[in-house]
C-alpha positions as CSV (number, residue, x, y, z in Angstrom):
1,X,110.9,81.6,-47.4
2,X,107.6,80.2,-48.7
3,X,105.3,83.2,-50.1
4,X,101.7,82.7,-48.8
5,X,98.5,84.8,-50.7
6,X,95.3,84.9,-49.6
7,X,92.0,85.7,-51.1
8,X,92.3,88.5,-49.5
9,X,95.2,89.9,-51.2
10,X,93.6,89.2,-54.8
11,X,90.8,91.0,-53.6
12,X,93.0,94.3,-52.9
13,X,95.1,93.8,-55.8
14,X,91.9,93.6,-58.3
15,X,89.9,96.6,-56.5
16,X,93.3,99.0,-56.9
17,X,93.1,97.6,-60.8
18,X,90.0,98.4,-61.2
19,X,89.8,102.0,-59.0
20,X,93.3,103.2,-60.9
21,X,95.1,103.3,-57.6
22,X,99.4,101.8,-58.1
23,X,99.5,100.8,-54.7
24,X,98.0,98.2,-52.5
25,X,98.3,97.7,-49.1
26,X,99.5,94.0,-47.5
27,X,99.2,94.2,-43.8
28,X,101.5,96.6,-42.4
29,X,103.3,97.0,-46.2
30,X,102.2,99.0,-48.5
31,X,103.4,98.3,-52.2
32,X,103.2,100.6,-55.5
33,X,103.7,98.9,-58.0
34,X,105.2,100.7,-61.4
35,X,103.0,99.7,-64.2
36,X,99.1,98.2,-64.8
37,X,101.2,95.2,-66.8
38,X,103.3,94.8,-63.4
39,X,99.9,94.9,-61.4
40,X,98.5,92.2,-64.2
41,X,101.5,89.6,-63.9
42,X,101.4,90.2,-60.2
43,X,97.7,89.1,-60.4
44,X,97.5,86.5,-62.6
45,X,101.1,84.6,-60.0
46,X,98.7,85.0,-57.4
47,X,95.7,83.5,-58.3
48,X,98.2,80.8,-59.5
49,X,99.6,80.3,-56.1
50,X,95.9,79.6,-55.0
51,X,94.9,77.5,-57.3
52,X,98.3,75.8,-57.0
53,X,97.6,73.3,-53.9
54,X,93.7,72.3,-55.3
55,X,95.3,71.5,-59.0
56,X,98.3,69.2,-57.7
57,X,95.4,67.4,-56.0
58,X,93.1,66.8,-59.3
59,X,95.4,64.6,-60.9
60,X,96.0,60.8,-59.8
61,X,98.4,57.8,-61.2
62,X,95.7,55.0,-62.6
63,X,96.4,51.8,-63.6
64,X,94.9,48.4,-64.9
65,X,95.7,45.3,-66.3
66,X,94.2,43.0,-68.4
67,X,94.1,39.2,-67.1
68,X,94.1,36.4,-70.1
């Protein structure tokens, strides 16, 4: 099952950091999480996930060769 994150759900998960709240709500699920590390690894996969498809695209396969 792929996992998809949205903007959206960084944006929660930052304001419950920032406000002291352990639980954020995604959609219709409502998770608490057990520590501020937990909440800070949780954070830092996400924003991974959606920087994920724009990075595989950055890179390229060059080539050249040099004609005597």
């Amino acid at each position: 099952m792929a996992t998809t994150v949205t903007q959206a759900d960084v944006a929660a998960l930052e304001a419950a950091i920032k406000t002291g709240a352990m639980s954020v709500r995604h959609g219709d699920k409502t998770i608490t999480y057990q520590s501020r590390e937990s909440m800070a690894q949780t954070l830092a996969w996400m924003k991974n996930l959606l920087l994920a498809p724009s990075a595989r695209h950055m890179g390229g396969v060059a080539s050249w060769s040099r004609n005597a």
